[in-house]
N, C-alpha and C positions, 0 to 999 in steps of 0.2 A: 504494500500500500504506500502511495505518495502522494501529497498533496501537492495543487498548484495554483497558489496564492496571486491575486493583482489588484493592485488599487491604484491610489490618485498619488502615491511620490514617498518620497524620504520618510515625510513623519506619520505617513501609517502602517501601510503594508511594508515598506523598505524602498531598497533601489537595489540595482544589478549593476557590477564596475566595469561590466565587461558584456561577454557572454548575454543572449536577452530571447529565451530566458534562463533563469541561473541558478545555481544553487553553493553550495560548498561556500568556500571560500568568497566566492566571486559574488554571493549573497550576503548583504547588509541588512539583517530583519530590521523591522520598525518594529513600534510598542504595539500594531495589530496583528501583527504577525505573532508577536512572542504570547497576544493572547489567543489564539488561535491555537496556538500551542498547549497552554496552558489545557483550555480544554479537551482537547485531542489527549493529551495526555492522563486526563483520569478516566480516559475507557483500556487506553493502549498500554498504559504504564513507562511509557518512554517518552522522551522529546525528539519528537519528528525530526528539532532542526537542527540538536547534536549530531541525528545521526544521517545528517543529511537526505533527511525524504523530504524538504520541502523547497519546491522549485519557485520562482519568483517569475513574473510578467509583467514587464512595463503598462504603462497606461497607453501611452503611443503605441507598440506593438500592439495590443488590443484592440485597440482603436481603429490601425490599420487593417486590421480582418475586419473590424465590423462593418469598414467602406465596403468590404468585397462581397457582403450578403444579401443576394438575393430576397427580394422584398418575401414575406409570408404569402403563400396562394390560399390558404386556409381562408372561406367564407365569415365574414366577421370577425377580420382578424387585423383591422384597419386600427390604429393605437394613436391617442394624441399625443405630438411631440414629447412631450415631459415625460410620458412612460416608456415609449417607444426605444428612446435613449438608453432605457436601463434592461429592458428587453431584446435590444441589440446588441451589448456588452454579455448578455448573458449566453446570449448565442452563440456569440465566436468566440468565448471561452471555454464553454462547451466543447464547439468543434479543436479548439486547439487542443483539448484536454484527454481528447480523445483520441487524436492525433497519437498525443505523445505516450498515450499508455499502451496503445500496437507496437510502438516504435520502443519501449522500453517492457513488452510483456508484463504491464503490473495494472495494479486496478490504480486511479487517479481520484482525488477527491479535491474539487474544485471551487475554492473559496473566491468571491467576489466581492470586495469593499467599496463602497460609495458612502459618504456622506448625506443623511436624507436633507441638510438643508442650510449648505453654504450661501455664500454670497452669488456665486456660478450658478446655485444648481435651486435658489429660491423660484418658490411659482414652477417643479416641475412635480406639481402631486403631490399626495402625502405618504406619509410614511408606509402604512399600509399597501397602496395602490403601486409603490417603488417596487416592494418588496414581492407584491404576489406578479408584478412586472418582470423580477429576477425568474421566479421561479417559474411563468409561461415561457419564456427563452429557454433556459437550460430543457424543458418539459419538451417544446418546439421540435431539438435535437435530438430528443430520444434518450438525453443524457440524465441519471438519474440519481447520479453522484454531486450536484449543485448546491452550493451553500449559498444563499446573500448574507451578507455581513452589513447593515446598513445602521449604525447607532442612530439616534434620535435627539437631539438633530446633528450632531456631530460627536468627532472622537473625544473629542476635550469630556464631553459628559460622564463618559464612561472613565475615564482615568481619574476627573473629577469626586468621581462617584466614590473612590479609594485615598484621595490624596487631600480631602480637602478636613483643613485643618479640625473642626469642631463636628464631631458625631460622623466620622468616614462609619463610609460604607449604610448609614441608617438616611433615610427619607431620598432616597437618590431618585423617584419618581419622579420628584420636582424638577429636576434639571431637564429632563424633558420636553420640559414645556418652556424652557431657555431660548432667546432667538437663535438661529445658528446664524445667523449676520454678523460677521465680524465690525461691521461698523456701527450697529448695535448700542446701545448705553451697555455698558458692563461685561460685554463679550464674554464668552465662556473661555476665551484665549487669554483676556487680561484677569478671569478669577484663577484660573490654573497657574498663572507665573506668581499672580497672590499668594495662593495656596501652598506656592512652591519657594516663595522668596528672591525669585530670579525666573528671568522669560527663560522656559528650558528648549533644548536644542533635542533633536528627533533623537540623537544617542541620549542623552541622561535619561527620557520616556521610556526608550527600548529599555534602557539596563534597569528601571527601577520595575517594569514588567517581568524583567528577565526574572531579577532576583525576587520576585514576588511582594514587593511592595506594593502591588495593585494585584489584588488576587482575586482569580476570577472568580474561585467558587466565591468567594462574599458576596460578589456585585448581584441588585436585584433591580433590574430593572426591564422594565418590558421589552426596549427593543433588542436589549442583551439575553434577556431569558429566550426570546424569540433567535436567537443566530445561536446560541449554545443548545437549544432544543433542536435545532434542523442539522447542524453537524453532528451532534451527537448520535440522532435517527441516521446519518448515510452511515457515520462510521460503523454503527449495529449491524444495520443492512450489509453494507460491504466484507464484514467480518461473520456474516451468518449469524449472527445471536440476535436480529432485530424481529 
């Protein structure tokens, strides 16, 4: 089994120094990657990304498949812009995932990160509609190893969710309902550098995930209970005990 991670850059899913897409060495996990792991690792009992099972995929390389996709011939299968987008990223991760488990003989389990609601990505649907968007593409393909990873409304919540100075890990609901606008009164990006004492860099994230200072199993919140429930159901499924 090997997973193959992709998101929006540095400070979630990671980046690739080289090679695209990557792994080993040539893979720099972000802090959503190391929780991805985290969870992964209480069904499996190992870290994926010690032991080099988790591959990494640019946003660009992504991207670029999704230009090559053939529109949906499926009767009412027409999608407004704003889903469409996350239903096309799911597709060609999909297909590349699937790709690369013929090409490596293993099963692939294919994690998806977006943000439900940057400054980019405000006004394209709601959380909900992103998410069952994820999982019609990956479905589309026939591919049935799909995870969306989409926090609500962004990463910061979720790391917030462990790091913020007075009652971590208790009423994390709220954050939820946070703008994810970064230009926002109060951004989730200026309570986290708060929280943190210093605006932190995509390595100090990664390493305070790594070493479990933001630990998954604590975090309770819907869009997280929602991505550690759907990875957890493929990893079951893919390992027969589901």
């Amino acid at each position: 089994m090997r997973f193959l991670v992709s998101g929006e850059g540095p400070s979630d899913i990671g980046r690739c120094t080289n090679a695209d897409p990557c792994s080993d060495s040539d893979f720099v996990p972000g802090p959503m990657a190391w929780l991805v792991d985290q969870v992964a690792e209480e069904q499996l009992c190992f870290s994926a990304i010690e032991l080099d099972l988790v591959h990494a995929l640019s946003k660009r390389s992504l991207q670029d498949t999704a230009k090559k996709l053939k529109p949906p011939s499926l009767r009412g299968s027409r999608r407004p812009a704003e889903t469409a987008y996350y239903f096309r990223n799911a597709r060609a991760l999909a297909k590349i995932a699937s790709a690369l488990g013929s090409e490596w003989n293993d099963e692939v389990i294919a994690v998806l990160f977006r943000d439900a609601d940057g400054t980019q990505s405000a006004g394209r649907g709601d959380w909900e509609t992103k998410r069952q968007s994820m999982h019609d593409g990956f479905a589309y393909e026939g591919f049935p190893c799909g995870v969306p990873m989409i926090p609500k409304p962004k990463s910061e919540a979720w790391l917030l969710c462990a790091l913020k100075p007075n009652q971590p890990y208790q009423h994390c609901d709220a954050l939820e309902l946070e703008s994810g606008n970064d230009a926002a009164p109060n951004p989730l990006k200026a309570q986290l550098a708060t929280a943190l004492g210093e605006v932190p860099t995509s390595e100090k994230l990664a390493d305070m995930v790594r070493t479990r200072q933001v630990d998954a199993a604590h975090i309770q919140m819907r869009s997280f209970d929602q991505f550690r429930e759907d990875l957890q159901s493929v990893i079951a499924s893919d390992n027969g005990t589901g």
